[in-house]
Backbone as JSON, one array per atom type, in Angstrom:
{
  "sequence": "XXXXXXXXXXXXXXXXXXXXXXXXXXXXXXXXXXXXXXXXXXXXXXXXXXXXXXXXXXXXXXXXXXXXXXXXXXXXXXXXXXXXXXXXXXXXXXXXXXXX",
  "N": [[17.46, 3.69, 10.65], [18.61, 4.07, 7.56], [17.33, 4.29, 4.39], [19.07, 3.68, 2.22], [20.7, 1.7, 4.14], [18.87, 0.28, 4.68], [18.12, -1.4, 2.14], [20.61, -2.09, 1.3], [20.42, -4.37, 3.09], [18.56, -5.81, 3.07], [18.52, -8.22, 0.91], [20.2, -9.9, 2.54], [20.03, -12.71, 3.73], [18.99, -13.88, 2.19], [18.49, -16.58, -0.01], [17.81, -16.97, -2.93], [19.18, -14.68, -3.87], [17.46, -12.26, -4.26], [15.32, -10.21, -3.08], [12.28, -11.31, -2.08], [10.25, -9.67, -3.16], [11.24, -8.65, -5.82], [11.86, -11.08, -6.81], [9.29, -12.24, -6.91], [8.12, -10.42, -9.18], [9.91, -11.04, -11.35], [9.5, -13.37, -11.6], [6.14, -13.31, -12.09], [7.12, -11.57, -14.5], [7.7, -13.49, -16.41], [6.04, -15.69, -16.19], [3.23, -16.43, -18.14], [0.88, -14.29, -19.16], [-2.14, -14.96, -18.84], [-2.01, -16.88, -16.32], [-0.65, -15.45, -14.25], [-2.59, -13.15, -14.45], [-4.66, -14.45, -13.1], [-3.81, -15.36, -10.63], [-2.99, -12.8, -9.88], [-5.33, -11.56, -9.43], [-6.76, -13.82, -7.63], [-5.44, -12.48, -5.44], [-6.46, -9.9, -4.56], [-9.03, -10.48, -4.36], [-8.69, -12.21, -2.43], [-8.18, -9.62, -0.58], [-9.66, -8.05, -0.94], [-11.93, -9.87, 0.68], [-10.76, -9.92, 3.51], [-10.99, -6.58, 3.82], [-13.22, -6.47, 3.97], [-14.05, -8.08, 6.44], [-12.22, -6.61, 8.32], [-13.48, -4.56, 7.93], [-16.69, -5.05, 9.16], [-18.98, -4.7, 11.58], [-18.3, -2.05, 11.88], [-19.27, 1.57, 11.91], [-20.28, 3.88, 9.99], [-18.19, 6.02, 9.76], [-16.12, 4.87, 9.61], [-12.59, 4.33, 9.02], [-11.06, 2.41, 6.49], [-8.66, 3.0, 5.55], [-6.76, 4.63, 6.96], [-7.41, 2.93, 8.97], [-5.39, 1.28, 8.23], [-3.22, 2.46, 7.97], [-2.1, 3.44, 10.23], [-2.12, 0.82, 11.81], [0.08, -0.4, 10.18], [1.92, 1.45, 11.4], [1.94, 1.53, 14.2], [3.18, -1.52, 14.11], [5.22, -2.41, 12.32], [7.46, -4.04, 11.77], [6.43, -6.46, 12.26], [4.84, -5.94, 9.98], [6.24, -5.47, 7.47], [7.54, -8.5, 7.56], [5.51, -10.11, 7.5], [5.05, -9.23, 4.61], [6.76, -9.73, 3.35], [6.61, -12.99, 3.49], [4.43, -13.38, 2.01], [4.59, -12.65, -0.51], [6.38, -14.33, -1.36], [4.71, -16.83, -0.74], [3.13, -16.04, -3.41], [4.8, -16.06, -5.33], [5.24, -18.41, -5.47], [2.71, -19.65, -6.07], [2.54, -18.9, -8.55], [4.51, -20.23, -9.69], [3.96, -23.0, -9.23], [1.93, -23.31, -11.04], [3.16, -23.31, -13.36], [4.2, -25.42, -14.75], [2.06, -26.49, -15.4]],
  "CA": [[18.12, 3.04, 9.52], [18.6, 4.77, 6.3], [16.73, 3.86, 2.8], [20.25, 2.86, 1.43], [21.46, 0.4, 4.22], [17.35, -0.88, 4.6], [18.23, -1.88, 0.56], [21.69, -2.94, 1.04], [20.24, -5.61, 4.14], [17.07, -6.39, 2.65], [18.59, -9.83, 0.98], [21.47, -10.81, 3.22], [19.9, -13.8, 3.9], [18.06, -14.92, 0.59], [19.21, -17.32, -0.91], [17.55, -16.82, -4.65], [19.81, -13.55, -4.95], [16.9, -10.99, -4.59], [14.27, -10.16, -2.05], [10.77, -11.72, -2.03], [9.26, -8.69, -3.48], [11.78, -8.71, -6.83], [11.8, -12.2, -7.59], [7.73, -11.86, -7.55], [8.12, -9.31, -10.02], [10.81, -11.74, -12.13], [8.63, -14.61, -11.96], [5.64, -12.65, -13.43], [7.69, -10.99, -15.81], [8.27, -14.39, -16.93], [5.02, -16.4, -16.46], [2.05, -16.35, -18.97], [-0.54, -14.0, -18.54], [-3.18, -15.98, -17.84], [-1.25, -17.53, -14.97], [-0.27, -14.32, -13.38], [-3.61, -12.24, -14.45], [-5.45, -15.32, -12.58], [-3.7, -15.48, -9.35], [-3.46, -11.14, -9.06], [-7.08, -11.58, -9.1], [-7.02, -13.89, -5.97], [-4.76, -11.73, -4.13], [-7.12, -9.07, -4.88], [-10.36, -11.4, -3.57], [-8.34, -12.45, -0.42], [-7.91, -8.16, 0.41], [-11.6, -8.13, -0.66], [-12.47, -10.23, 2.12], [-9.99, -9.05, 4.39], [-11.0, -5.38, 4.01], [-15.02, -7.1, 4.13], [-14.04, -8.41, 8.1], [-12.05, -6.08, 9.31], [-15.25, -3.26, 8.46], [-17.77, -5.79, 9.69], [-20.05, -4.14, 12.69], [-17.51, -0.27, 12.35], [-19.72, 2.73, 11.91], [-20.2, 4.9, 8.8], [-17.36, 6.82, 9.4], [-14.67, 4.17, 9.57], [-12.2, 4.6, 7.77], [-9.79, 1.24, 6.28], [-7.58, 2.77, 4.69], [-6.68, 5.63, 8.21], [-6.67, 1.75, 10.07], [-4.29, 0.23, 7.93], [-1.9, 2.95, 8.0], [-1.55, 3.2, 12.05], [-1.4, -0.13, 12.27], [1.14, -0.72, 9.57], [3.21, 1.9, 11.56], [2.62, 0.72, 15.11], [3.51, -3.11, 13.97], [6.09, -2.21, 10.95], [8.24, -5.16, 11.32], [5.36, -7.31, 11.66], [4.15, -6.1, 8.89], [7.55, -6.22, 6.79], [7.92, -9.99, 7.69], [4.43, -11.03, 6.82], [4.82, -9.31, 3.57], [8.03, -11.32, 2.24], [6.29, -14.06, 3.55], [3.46, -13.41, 0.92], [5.52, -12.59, -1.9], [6.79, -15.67, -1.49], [3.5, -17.18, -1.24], [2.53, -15.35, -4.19], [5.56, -16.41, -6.44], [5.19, -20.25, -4.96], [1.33, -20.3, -6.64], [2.99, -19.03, -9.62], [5.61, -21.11, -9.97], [3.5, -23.86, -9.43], [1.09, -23.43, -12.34], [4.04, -22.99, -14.84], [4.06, -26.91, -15.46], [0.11, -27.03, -15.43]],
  "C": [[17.78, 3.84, 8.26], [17.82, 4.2, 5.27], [18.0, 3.15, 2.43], [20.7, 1.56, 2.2], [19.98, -0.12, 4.33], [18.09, -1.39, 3.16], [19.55, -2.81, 0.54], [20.94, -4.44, 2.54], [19.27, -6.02, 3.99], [17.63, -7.97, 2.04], [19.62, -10.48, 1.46], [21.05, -11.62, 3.67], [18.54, -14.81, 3.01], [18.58, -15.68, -0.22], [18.91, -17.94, -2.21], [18.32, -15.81, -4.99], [19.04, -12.67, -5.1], [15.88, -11.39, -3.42], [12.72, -10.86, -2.63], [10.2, -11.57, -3.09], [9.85, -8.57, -5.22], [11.78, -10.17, -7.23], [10.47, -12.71, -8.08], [7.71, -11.51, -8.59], [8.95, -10.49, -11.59], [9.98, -12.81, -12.7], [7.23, -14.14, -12.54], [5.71, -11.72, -14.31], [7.82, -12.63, -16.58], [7.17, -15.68, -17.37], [4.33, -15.61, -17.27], [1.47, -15.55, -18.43], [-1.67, -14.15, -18.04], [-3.35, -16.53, -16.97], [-1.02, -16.44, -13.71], [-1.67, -12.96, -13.26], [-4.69, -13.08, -13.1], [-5.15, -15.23, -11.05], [-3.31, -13.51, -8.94], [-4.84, -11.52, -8.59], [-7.4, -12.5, -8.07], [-6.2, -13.4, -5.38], [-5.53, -10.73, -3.73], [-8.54, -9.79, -4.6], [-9.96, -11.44, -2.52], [-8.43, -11.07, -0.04], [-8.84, -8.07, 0.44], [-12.28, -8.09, 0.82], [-12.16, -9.79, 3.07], [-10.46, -7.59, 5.08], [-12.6, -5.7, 4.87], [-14.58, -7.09, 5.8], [-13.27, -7.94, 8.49], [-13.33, -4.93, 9.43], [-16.04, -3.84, 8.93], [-18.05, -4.75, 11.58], [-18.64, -2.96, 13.5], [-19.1, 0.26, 11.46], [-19.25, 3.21, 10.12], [-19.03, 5.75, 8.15], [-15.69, 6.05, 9.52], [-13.99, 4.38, 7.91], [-10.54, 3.78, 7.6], [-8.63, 2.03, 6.02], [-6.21, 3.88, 5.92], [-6.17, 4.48, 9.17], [-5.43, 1.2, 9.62], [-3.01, 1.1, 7.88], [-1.11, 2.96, 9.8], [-1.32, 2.33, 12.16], [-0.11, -0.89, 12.03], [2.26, 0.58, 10.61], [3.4, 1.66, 13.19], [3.19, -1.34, 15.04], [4.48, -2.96, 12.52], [7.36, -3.4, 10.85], [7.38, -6.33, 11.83], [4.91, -7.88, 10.25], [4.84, -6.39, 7.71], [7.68, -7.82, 6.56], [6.35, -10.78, 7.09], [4.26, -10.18, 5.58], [5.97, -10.07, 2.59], [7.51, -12.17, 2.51], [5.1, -14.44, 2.25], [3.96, -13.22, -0.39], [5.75, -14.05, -2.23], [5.94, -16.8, -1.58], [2.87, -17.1, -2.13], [3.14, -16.19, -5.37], [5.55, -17.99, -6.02], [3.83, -20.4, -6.06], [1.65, -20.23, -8.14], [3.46, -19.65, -10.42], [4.88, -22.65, -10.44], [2.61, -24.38, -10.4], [1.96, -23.37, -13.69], [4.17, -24.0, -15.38], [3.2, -27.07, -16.09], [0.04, -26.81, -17.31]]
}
């Protein structure tokens, strides 16, 4: 699949009118800073940990960043689908503090 039709079939079935990953982007273009500086910074704790237990009892010479690319390319529509799912997770916590 090409770059152009991946882009043109990325939101044929969204029904906000933009992918995941752009309406993220919309919604903190749009929220407060404080709102959006607050929850980067736990997305950025959860990889923390994340990165923390997948190195747990590897060797010296491991190396995350060597795992996360193989695995992102044997599991690539895995990994695609659980990242719109987080976007969307992302712009949900957002959203939700915009009343608060």
């Amino acid at each position: 699949m090409s770059i152009f039709s991946e882009w043109f079939t990325e939101d044929e079935d969204d029904i906000f009118m933009g992918s995941p990953k752009s309406k993220f982007f919309d919604v903190t273009r749009e929220a407060s800073k404080e709102v959006v500086e607050d929850e980067i910074d736990k997305i950025i704790e959860k990889l923390a940990v994340l990165e923390m237990i997948i190195s747990e009892d590897k060797d010296e010479n491991f190396d995350i960043n060597e795992f996360i690319k193989e695995y992102t390319l044997e599991n690539s529509q895995k990994v695609k689908a659980m990242k719109k799912g987080l976007y969307v997770e992302f712009t949900g916590e957002i959203i939700c503090r915009l009343d608060s």
